[in-house]
N, C-alpha and C positions, 0 to 999 in steps of 0.2 A: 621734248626733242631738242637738242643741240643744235649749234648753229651749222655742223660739221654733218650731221644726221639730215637736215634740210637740206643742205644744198647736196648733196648725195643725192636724195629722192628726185630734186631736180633735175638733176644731170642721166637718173635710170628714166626718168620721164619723159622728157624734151629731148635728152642729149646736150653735150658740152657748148656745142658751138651753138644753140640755140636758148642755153644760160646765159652767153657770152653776151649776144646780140640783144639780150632782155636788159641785161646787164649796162646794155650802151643805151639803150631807152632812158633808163633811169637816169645815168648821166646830164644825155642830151637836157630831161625835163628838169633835174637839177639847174643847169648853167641855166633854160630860161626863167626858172624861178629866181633865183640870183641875182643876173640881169634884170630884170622886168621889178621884182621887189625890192632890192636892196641895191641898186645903180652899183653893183658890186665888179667890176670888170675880172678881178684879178682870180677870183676868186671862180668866177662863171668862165675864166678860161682854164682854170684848172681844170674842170670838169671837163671843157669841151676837151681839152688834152687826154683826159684818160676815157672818155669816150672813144676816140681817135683810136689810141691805142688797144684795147679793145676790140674795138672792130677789127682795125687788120689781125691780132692773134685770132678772131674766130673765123672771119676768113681762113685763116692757113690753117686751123683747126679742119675747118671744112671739107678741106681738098685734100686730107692727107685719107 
């Protein structure tokens, strides 16, 4: 199964906005893995950034 084929499944499964929010999970757990093992700041706010962002798209996802 393709990468394209999975997250499809995902999305008939969960729905969008609750890939989305899984999606800022990972995030989140990246930037503390980051932080916490590789005193990595720039890097662990990358993440926390597109966490961020994320979120509010599934939020608005949400509500439409």
């Amino acid at each position: 199964m393709s990468l394209d084929e999975t997250l499809e499944s995902l999305v008939d499964k969960y729905g969008l906005s609750q890939v989305l929010f899984g999606l800022v999970t990972v995030c989140h757990e990246k930037e503390d893995h980051i932080r916490t093992n590789w005193q990595d700041a720039t890097t662990a706010k990358a993440w926390h950034s597109d966490a961020v962002a994320l979120e509010n798209l599934a939020a608005k996802i949400r509500t439409i």
